[in-house]
C-alpha positions in Angstrom: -35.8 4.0 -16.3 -37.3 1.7 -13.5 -35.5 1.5 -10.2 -35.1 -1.9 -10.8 -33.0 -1.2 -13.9 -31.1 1.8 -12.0 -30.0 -0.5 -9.2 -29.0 -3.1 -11.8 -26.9 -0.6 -13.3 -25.6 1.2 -10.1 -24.4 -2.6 -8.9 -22.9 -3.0 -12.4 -21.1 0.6 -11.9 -19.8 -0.7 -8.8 -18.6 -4.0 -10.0 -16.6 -2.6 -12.6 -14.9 0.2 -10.4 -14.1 -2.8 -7.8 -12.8 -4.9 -10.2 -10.3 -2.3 -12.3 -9.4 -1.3 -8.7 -8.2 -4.9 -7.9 -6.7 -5.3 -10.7 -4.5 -2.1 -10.2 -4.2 -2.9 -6.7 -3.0 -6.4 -7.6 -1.0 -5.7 -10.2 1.0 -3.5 -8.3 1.4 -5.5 -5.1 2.9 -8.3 -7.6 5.2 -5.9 -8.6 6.5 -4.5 -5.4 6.8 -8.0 -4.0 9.2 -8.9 -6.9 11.4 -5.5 -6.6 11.1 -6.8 -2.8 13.0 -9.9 -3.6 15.1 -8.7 -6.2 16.3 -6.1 -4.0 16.7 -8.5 -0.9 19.0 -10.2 -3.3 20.9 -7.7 -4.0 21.3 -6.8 -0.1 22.3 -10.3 0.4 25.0 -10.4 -1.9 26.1 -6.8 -0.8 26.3 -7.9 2.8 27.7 -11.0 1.7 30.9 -9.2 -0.7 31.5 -6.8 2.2 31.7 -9.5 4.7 34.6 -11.2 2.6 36.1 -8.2 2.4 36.2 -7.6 6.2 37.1 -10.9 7.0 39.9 -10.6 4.1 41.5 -7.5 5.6 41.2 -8.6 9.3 42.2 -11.9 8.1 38.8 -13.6 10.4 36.0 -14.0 8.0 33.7 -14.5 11.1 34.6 -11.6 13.2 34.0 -9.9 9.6 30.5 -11.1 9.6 29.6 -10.1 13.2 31.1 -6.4 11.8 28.8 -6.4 9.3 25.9 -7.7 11.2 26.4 -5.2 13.8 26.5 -2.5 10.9 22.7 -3.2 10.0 22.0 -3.9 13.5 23.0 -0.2 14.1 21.3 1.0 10.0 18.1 -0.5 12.1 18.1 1.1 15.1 18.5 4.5 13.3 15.3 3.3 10.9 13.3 1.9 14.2 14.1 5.7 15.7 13.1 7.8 12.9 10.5 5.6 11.8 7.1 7.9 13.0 9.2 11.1 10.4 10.3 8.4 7.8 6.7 6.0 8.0 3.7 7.4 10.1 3.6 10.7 8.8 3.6 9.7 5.1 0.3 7.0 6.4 -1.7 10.1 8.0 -0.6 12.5 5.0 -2.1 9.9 2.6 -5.2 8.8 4.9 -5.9 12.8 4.8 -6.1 14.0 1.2 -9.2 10.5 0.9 -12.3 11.8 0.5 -14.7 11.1 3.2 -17.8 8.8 3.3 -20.0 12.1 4.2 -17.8 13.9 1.3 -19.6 11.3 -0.6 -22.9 11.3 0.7 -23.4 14.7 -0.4 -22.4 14.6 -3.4 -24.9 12.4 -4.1 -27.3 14.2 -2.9 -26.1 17.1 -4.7 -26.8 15.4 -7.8 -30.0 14.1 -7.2 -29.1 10.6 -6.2 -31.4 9.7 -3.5 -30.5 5.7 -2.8 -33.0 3.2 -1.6 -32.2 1.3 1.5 -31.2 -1.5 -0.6 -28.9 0.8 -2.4 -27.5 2.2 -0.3 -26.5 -0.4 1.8 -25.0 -2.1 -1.4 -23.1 1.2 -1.6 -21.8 1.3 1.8 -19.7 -2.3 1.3 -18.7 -1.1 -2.4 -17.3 1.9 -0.7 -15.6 0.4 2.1 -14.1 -2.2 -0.2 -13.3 0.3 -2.8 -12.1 2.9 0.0 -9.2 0.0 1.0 -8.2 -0.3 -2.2 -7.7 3.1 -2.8 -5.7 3.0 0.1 -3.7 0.7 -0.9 -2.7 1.7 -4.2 -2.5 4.7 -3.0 0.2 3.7 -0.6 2.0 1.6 -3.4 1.8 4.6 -5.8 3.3 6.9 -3.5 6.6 4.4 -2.8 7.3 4.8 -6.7 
């Protein structure tokens, strides 16, 4: 096999991976961002039943609705506070268990795969644009 026909199929490899990965990636954004809405629906209506109810039993529907607000104001305070034990930890647990460019690198190298400068180059964007991917989906996997 000529180089020329290695990088071709190298670039092809990388193509494909990029593509199923955008795909997934894709795919599953969609789907959070309509279990997003659906569920800010939901919310809505919640907030808006309980607010009749409130403003039923105290018979003011508008000091009802500042009860209410003042319920998530509190439910988002408590979020804000615990938000480096409920979101930042679960981002550097799932940054950690990536593999590593160098990780990488060597295995490459540990299966004889000595890149050109050409290809290797090419390698370094397909792995930075596959590496946010993964990071990505891996993020939206995890919220299942």
């Amino acid at each position: 096999m000529s180089p020329k026909d290695y990088l071709d199929l190298k670039v092809d490899q990388m193509k494909l991976k990029a593509t199923d990965s955008l795909s997934m990636a894709f795919g599953t954004l969609l789907a959070y961002i309509l279990l997003i809405s659906v569920a800010l629906v939901v919310l809505t209506t919640f907030a808006f039943g309980v607010i009749l109810l409130v403003g039923k039993l105290i018979d003011n529907y508008a000091l009802g609705a500042f009860i209410v607000c003042a319920l998530f104001l509190i439910l988002l305070v408590i979020l804000w506070f615990r938000r480096d034990k409920l979101f930042r930890n679960k981002f550097v647990q799932m940054f950690s268990k990536e593999q590593s460019y160098e990780d990488l690198q060597e295995e490459q190298q540990k299966v004889g795969l000595m890149a050109t400068n050409a290809e290797q180059e090419m390698f370094d964007w397909g792995y930075i644009a596959i590496r946010a991917i993964n990071v990505a989906r891996g993020f939206l996997n995890r919220r299942k």
